[in-house]
FIDO-591098 format. One record per residue (C-alpha): residue in one letter; x, y, z; residue number from 1. Coordinates in steps of 0.1 Angstrom, whole numbers. Layout:
<atoms>
ATOM  type   east  north     up  seq
ATOM     A      X      Y      Z  NUM
...
</atoms>
This chain:
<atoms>
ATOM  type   east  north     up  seq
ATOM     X     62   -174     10    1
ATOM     X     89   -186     32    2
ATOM     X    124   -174     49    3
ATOM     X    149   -194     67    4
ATOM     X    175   -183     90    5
ATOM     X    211   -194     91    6
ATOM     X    202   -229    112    7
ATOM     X    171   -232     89    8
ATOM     X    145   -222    114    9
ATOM     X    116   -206     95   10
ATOM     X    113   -167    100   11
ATOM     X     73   -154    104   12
ATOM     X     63   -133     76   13
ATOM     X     61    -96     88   14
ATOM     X     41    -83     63   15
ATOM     X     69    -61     45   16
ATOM     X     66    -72      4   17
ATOM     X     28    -68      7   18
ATOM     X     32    -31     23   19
ATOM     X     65    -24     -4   20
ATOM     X     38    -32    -33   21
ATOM     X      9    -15    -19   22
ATOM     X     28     17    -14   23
ATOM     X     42     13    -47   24
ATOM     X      7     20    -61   25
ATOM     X     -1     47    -37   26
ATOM     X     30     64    -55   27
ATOM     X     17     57    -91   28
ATOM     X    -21     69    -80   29
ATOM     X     -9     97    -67   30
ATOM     X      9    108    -95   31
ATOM     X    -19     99   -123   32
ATOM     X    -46    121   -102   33
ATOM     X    -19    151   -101   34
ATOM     X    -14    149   -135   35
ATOM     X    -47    155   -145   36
ATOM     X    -44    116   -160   37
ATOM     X    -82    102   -144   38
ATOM     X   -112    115   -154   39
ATOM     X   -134    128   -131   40
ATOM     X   -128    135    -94   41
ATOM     X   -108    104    -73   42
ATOM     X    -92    110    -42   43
ATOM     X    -60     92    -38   44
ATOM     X    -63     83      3   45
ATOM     X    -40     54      9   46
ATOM     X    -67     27     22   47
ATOM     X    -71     -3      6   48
ATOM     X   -101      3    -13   49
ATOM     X    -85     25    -36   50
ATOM     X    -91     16    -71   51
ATOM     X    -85     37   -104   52
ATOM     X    -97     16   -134   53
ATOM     X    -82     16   -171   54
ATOM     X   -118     30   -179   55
ATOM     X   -110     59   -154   56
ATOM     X    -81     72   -174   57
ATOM     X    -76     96   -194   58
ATOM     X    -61     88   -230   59
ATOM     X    -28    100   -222   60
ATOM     X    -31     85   -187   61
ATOM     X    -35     45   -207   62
ATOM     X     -6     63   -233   63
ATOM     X     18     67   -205   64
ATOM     X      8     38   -188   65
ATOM     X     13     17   -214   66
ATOM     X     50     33   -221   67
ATOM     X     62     34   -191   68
ATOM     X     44     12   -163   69
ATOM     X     63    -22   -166   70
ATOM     X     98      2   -169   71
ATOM     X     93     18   -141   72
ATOM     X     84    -13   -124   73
ATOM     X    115    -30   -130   74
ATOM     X    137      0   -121   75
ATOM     X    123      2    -87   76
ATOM     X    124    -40    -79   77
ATOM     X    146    -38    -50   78
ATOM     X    138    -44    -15   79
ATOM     X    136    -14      7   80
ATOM     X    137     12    -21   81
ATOM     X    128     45     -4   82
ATOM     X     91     59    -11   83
ATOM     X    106     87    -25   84
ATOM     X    129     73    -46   85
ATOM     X    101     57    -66   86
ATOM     X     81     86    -67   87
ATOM     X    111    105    -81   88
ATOM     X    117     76   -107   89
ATOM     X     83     78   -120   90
ATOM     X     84    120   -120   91
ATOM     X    110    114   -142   92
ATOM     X     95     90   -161   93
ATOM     X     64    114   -165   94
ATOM     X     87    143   -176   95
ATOM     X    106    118   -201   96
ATOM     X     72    108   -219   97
ATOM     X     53    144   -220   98
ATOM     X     84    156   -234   99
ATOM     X     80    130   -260  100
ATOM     X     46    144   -267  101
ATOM     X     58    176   -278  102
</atoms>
């Protein structure tokens, strides 16, 4: 991946779309352990050996998944998209699908 300034001098990668995707999981691990969505007991700490497996969900957990990953995905494909505002996106999402349910 490269950037060029103005005069066409390359710009170093600093790193940013890797941590932008990484904490873009953090947000969607979070939310499946708080909603009960994994079985058994994971700890979301935001370290790079965090894994949650499709085996590790629950049924609803692969359900809403399945609804409502690649969505949510899209929606939040912006550069510099505040932490918060995903999270918020995919609460919504969440609240949307369980509704659904009913």
């Amino acid at each position: 991946m490269r950037s060029y300034d103005s005069d066409m001098k390359e710009i170093p990668y600093d790193g940013a779309w890797h941590r932008e995707v990484t904490e873009t999981y953090y947000v969607l691990a979070e939310l499946l352990v708080s909603k009960g969505l994994v079985i058994g007991k994971i700890r979301v700490s935001r370290t790079p050996d965090l894994v949650i497996k499709w085996s590790q969900l629950t049924d609803l957990g692969q359900a809403f998944l399945n609804e409502v990953l690649e969505k949510w995905l899209r929606s939040i494909d912006r550069a510099g998209m505040p932490e918060t505002t995903k999270a918020e996106k995919l609460e919504r999402r969440w609240r949307k699908f369980t509704s659904a349910q009913a």
